[in-house]
C-alpha positions as CSV (number, residue, x, y, z in Angstrom):
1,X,44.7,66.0,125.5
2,X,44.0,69.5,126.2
3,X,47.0,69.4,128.7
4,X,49.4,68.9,125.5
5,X,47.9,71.3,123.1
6,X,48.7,73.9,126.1
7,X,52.4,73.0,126.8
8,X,52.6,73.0,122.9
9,X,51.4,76.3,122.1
10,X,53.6,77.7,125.3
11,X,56.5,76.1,123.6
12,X,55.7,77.9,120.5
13,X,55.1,81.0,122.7
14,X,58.5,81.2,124.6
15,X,59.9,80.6,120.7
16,X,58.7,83.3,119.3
17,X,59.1,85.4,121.8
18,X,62.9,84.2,122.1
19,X,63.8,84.6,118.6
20,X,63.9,88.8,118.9
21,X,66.3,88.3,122.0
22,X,68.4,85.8,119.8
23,X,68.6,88.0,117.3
24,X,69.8,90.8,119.2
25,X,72.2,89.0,120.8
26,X,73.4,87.9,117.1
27,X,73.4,91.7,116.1
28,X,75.3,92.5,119.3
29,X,78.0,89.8,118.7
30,X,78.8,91.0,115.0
31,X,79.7,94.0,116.0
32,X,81.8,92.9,118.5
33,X,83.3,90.3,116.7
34,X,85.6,92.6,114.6
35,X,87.9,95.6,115.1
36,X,87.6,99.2,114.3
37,X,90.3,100.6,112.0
38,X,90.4,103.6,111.4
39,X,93.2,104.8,108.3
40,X,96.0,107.3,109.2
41,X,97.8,108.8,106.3
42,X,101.0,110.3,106.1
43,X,103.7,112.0,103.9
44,X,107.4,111.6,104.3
45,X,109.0,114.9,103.2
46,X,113.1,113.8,102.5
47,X,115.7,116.4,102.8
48,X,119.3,116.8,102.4
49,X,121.4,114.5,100.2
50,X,118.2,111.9,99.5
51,X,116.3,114.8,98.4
52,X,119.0,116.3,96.1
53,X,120.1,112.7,94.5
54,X,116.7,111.6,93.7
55,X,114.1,114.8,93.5
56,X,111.2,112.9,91.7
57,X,111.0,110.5,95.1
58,X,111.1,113.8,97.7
59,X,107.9,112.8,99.0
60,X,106.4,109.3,100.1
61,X,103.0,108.3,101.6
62,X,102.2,106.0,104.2
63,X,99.0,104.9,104.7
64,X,98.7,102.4,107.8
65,X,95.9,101.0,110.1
66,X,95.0,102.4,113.9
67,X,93.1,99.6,115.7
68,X,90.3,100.5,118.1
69,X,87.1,99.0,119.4
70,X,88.4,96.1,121.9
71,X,87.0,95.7,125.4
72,X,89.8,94.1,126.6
73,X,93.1,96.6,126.7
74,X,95.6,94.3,127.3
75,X,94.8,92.2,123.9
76,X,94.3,95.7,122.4
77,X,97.9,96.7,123.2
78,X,99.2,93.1,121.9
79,X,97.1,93.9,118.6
80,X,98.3,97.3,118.2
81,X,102.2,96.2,119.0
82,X,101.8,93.2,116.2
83,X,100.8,96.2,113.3
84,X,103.6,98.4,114.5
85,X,105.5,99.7,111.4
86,X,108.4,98.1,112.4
87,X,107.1,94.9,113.4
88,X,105.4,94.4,109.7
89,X,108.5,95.5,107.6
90,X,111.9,95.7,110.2
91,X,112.6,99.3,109.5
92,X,111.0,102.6,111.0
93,X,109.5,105.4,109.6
94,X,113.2,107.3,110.1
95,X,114.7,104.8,108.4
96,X,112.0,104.8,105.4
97,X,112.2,108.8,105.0
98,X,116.1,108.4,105.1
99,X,115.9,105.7,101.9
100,X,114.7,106.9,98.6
101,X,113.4,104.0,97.0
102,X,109.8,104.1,99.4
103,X,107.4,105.6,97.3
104,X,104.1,104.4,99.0
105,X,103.2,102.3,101.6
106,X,99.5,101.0,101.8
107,X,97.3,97.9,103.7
108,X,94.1,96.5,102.8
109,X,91.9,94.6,105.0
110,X,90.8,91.5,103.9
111,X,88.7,89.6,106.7
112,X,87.6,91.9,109.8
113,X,85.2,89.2,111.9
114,X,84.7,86.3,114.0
115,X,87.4,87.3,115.8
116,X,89.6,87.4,113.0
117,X,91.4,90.3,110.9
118,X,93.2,89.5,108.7
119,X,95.6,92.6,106.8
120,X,98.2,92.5,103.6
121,X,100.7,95.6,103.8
122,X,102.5,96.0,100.2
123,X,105.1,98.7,99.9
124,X,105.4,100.1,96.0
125,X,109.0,101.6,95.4
């Protein structure tokens, strides 16, 4: 009887002495379950015949995401070449500073973990 109430309470010991190490490992997987983005902003300054034609829309902001914080470079570089401006809307940034009717271009992230990010990209014109 005394034989149980020992491998019992070592049992309990390893448990409790497990959880911390569980929980670190927990900690240590939510923050490498997500990407880092980091927001780069900036302003498309027309010239020339867009400029003269519509003055009020001489200027237009960008706002787009920079991923970072992957271990793995190869799925970093797949990552990166899926958000590529051109990728996301089929024109470039030449082409957008060229056209008048871009006034701002934004993202907002809407699920960053588990492996998962999830973006929406809206133009306003």
């Amino acid at each position: 009887m005394a034989a149980a109430k020992t491998g019992i309470g070592f049992a309990l010991l390893l448990l409790v002495l497990a959880s911390p190490l569980a929980s670190a490992q927990t900690r240590a997987n939510r923050l490498t379950d997500r990407v880092t983005i980091t927001r780069r902003k900036i302003t498309l300054v027309r010239t020339g015949e867009t400029a003269r034609n519509f003055p009020e829309r001489r200027k237009a902001s960008v706002v787009y995401p920079v991923v970072s914080g992957l271990p793995d470079p190869a799925v970093l570089r797949r990552v990166r070449a899926i958000l590529q401006f051109k990728n996301i809307f089929g024109s470039t940034l030449a082409e957008y500073r060229e056209n008048a009717w871009l006034e701002e271009f934004d993202y907002q992230v809407n699920y960053n973990q588990n492996y998962i990010l999830d973006l929406t990209f809206c133009r306003v014109s």
